[in-house]
C-alpha positions in Angstrom: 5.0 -18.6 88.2 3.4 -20.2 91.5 6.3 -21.0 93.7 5.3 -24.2 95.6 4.9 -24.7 99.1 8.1 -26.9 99.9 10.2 -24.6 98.0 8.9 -21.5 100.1 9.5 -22.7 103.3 13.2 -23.8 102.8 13.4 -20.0 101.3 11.9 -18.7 104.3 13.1 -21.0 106.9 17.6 -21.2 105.6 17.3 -17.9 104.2 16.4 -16.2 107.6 19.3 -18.1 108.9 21.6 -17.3 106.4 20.0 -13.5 107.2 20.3 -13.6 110.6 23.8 -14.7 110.2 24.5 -11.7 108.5 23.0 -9.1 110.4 24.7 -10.1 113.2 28.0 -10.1 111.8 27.5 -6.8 110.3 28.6 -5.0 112.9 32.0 -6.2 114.1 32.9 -6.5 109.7 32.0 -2.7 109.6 34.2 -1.5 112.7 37.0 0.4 110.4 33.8 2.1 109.2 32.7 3.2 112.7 36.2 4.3 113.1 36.7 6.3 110.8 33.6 8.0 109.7 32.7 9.0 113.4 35.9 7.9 115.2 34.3 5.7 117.9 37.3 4.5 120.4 37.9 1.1 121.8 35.4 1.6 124.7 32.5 3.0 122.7 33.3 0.3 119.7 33.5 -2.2 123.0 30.3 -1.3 124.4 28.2 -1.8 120.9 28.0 -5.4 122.0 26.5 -5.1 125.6 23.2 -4.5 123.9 23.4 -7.5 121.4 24.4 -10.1 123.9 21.3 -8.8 126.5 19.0 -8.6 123.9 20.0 -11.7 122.5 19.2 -13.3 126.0 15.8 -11.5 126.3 14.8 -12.1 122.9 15.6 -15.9 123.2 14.0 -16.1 126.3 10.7 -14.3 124.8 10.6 -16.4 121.7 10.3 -19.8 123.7 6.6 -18.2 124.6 6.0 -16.5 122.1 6.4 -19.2 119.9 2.6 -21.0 121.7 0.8 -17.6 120.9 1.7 -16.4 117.4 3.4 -19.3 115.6 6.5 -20.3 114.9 6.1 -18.8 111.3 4.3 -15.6 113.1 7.6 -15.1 115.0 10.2 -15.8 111.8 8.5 -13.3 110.5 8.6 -10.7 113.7 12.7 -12.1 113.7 13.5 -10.9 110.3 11.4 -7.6 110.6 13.8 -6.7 113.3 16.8 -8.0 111.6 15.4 -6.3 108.6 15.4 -2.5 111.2 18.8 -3.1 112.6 20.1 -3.0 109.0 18.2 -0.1 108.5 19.4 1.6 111.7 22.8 1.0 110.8 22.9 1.9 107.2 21.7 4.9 109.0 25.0 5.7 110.4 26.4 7.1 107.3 24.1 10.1 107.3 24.1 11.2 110.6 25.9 13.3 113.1 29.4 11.9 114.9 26.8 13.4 118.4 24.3 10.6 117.1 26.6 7.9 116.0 26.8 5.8 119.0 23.2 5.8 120.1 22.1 4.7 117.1 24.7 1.8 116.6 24.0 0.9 119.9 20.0 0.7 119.4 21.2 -1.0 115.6 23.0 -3.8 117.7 20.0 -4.4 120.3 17.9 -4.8 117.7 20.2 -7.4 115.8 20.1 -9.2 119.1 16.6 -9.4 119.3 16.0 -10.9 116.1 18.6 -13.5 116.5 17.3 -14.0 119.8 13.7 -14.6 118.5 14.4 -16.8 115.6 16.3 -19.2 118.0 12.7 -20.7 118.1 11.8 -21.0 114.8 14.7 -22.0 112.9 16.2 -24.7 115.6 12.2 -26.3 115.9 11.2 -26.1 111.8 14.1 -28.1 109.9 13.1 -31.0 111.7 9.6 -30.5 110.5 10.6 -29.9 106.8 12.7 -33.4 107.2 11.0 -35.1 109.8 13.4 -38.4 108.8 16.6 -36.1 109.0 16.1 -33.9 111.3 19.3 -33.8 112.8 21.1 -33.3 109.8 18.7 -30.6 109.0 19.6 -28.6 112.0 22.9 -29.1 110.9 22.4 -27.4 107.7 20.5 -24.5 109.3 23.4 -23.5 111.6 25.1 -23.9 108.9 23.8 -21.3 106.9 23.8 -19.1 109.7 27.5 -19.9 109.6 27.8 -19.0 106.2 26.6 -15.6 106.7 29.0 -15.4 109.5 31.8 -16.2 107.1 31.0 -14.6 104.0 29.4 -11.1 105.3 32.7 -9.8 106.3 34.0 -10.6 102.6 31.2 -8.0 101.4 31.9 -5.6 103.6 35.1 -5.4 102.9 34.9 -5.8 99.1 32.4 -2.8 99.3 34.8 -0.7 102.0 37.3 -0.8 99.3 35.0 0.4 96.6 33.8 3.0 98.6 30.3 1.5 98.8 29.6 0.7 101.6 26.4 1.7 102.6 25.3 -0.9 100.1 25.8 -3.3 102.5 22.9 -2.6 105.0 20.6 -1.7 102.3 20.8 -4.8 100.4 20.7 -6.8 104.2 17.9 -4.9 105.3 16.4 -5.5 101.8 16.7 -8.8 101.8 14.7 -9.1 105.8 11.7 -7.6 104.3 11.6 -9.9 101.3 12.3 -13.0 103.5 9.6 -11.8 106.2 6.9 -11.4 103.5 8.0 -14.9 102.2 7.9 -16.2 105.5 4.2 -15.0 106.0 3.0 -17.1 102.8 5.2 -20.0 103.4 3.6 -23.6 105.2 5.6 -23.6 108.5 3.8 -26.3 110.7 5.1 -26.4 114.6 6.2 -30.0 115.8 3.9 -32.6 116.9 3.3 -31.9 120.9 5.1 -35.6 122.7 3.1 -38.1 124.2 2.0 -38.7 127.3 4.5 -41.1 128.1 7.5 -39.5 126.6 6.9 -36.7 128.7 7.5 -38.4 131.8 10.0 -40.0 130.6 11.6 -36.7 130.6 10.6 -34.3 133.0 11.1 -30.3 132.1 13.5 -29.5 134.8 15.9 -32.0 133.0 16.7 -29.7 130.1 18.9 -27.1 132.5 21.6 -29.9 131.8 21.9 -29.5 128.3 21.8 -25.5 129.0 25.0 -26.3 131.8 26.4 -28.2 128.4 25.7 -25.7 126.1 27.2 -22.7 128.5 30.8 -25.0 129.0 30.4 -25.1 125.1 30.6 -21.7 124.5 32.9 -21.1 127.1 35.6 -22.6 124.6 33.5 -21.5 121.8 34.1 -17.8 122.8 37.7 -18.4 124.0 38.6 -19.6 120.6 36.8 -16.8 118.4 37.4 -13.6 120.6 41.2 -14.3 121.4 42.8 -15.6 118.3 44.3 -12.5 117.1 45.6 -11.6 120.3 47.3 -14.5 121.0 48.9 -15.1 117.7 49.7 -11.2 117.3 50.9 -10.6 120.7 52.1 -14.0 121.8 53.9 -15.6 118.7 54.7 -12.0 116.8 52.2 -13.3 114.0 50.9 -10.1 111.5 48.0 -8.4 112.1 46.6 -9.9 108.6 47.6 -13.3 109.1 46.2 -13.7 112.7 42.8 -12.1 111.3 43.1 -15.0 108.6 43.6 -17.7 111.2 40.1 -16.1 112.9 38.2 -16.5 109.2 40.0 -20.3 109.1 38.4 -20.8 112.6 34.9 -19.6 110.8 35.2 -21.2 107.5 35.9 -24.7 109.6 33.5 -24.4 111.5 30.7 -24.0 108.9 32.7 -26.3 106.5 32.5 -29.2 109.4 28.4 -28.8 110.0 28.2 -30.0 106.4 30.2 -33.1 106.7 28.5 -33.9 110.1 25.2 -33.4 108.7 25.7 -36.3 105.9 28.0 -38.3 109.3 25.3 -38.4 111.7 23.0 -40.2 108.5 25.0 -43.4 109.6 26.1 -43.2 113.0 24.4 -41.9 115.9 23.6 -37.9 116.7 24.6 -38.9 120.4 28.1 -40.9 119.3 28.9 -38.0 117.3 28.5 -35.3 120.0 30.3 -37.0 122.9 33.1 -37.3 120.6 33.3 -33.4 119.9 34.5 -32.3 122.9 37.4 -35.1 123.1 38.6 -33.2 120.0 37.5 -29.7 121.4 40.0 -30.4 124.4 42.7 -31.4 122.1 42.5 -28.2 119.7 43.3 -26.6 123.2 46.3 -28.8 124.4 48.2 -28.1 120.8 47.3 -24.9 120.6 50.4 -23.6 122.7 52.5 -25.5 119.6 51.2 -22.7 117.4 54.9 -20.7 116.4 53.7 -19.3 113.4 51.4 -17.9 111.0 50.9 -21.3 109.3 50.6 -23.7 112.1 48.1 -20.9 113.9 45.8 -21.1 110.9 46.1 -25.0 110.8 45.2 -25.0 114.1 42.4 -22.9 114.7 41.0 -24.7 111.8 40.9 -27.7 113.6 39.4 -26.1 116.4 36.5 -24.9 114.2 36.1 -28.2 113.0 36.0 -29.7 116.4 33.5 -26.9 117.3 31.3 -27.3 114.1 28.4 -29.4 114.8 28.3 -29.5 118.8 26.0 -27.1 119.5 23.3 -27.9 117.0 23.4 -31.2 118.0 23.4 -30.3 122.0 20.3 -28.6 120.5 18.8 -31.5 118.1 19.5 -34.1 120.8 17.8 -31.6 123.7 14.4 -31.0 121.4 14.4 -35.1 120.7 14.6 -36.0 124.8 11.9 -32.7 125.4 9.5 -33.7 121.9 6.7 -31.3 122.0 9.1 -28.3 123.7 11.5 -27.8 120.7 10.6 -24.5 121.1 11.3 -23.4 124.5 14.5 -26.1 124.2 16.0 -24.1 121.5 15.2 -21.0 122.9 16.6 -21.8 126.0 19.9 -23.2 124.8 20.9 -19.6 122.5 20.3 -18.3 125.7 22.6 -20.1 127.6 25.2 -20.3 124.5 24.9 -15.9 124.5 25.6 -16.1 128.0 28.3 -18.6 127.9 30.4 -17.1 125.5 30.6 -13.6 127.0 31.2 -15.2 130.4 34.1 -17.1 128.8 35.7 -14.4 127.1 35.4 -12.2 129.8 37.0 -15.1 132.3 39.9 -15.2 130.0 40.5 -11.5 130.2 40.1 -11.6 133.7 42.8 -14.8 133.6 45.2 -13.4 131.9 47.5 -11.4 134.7 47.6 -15.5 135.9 49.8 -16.7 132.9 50.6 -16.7 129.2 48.1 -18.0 126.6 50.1 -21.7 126.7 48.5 -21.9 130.4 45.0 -20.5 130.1 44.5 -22.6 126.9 45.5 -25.8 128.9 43.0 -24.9 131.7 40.4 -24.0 129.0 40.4 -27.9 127.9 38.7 -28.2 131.0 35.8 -26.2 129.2 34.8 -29.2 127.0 35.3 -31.9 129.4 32.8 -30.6 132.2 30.5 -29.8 128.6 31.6 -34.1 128.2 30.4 -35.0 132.1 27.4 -32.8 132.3 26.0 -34.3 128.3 26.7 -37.8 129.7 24.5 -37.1 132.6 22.1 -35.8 130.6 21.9 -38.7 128.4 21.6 -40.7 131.7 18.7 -38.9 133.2 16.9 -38.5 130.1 16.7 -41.7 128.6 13.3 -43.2 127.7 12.0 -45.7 129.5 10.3 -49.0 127.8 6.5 -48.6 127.7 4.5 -50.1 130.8 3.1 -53.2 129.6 -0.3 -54.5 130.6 -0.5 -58.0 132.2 -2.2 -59.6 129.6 0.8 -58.0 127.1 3.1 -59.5 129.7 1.7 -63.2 129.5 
């Protein structure tokens, strides 16, 4: 049975970021493995995500030029190969040496890096050309596949740690790459429409390190929300170990829960309405955070901060790729970039923070995160804007 064209390059195109989603992830859902199996300590386990977040960088940075020599299908394809070897390097990890264990999960991670970094191109530029009348709400549902596989690959991994399984993990991830890559390569991927003249100059290159500066404050909150959780509600507000992990998967779950109802919002009002909005309620999740005094009002509100998360940076990158038509590419590419970087930085400031004050006070500076993100998108907007066409004399009269 032929598959057709259309279906094939939805497969190829939210499959990969439903893959990519869970390669990445499968690394900090297997870390009792690593523990146990080979006994890596805090700093080795620590240091499995220096290469991800560089390569991550690199590869992002690559893909935007890549992307004008082989394709934007051409470099799905490469991006889920070296998904599809990560997996394969880490399923690898159960039959080798303690000695070995480390350099190979650290050469597993750099390698799920890469491919995220390199499909930053392809699946931010080619929802909008499979909808070309939604393409916002496209991009929505991309990230949120990608979100999904966030959210759900730790589920597996457990389910399969308790079974004693597993290795199954990897092997069906790394699997699935190769079947999505060789998909990929048959599927009708077309790269945007280059802009027009005019809409070029109406805005110039250089403009897009804005929306970068937006999307680093994003992640600066982004990061502060996902990497502390369990430390403040465990060590701050005496919240179990299990429960403050559970208020982490809330944060998740919300956040890919809230891409799908901003995806149908943004049908009837505005992409740009919607996103100045987010960081108003970003700010807020961080202001009544300190009222958290429990297991049950932690959860509730790091679900609201996934919510108020959800559909910000896909839209920093919709709304980017719209102002920079005929860069998509290079926009996206740019923007993971600066989102990788941002959310290290910012989980690293609030370490750094911390001798300063409790968690009550570094959240409340933290809403300052989403308000610069609020300044810098408004001048964006500004500076971006499209002017009216010139209009000839005799159009004038």
């Amino acid at each position: 049975m032929n598959v057709r064209p259309g279906a094939t390059a939805l497969f190829g195109v939210y499959g990969g970021g439903l893959l990519q989603g869970l390669a990445v992830v499968s690394f900090p859902a297997s870390a009792t493995v690593f523990r146990t199996l080979h006994g890596l300590g805090d700093e080795a386990y620590g240091s499995l995500f220096l290469p991800q977040t560089a390569l991550t960088i690199v590869g992002s940075l690559l893909g935007g030029a890549l992307a004008s020599r082989i394709g934007l299908r051409g470099l799905l394809v490469a991006a889920s190969a070296i998904s599809g070897a990560s997996q394969l390097a880490l399923l690898a990890v159960a039959f080798i040496a303690s000695a070995y264990a480390l350099p190979v999960l650290l050469l597993a991670t750099g390698l799920a890096g890469l491919g995220f970094g390199l499909a930053a191109a392809p699946l931010n530029s080619l929802p909008g050309t499979l909808f070309p009348k939604r393409r916002d709400s496209a991009l929505l549902m991309l990230h949120t596949a990608i979100g999904a596989g966030f959210s759900v690959g730790p589920l597996l991994v457990g389910g399969l740690v308790g079974a004693g399984h597993w290795v199954v993990f990897p092997g069906l991830v790394a699997a699935a790459a190769l079947v999505l890559a060789a998909v990929s390569m048959r599927a009708a991927l077309a790269s945007p429409p280059a802009a027009d003249a005019q809409r070029r100059r109406g805005a110039p290159p250089g403009l897009v390190l804005l929306f970068g500066f937006v999307a680093v404050f994003y992640a600066f909150a982004e990061g502060t929300f996902s990497n502390w959780a369990t430390v403040f509600l465990y060590e701050e507000r005496a919240v179990s170990a299990s429960m403050a992990t559970l208020a982490l998967s809330g944060f998740w779950a919300a956040l890919t829960i809230g891409r799908v109802v901003i995806a149908g919002i943004v049908t009837r009002v505005a992409s740009e309405k919607v996103w100045l909005g987010l960081p108003v309620a970003i700010a807020a999740a961080f202001l009544l955070l300190p009222l958290a005094n429990g297991a049950a009002s932690g959860i509730a509100l790091f679900f609201f901060a996934g919510l108020a998360c959800s559909g910000f940076f896909p839209l920093t990158v919709a709304i980017a790729s719209r102002r920079f038509a005929g860069s998509e590419a290079i926009v996206s590419s740019l923007l993971t970039a600066a989102l990788m970087l941002g959310v290290g930085a910012g989980s690293f400031a609030l370490g750094a923070l911390r001798p300063l004050g409790s968690f009550e006070f570094l959240y409340r500076l933290a809403a300052g995160y989403p308000l610069a993100a609020l300044l810098v998108g408004l001048l964006a907007l500004a500076l971006t804007a499209h002017p009216p066409p010139q209009r000839t004399p005799r159009e004038a009269s």
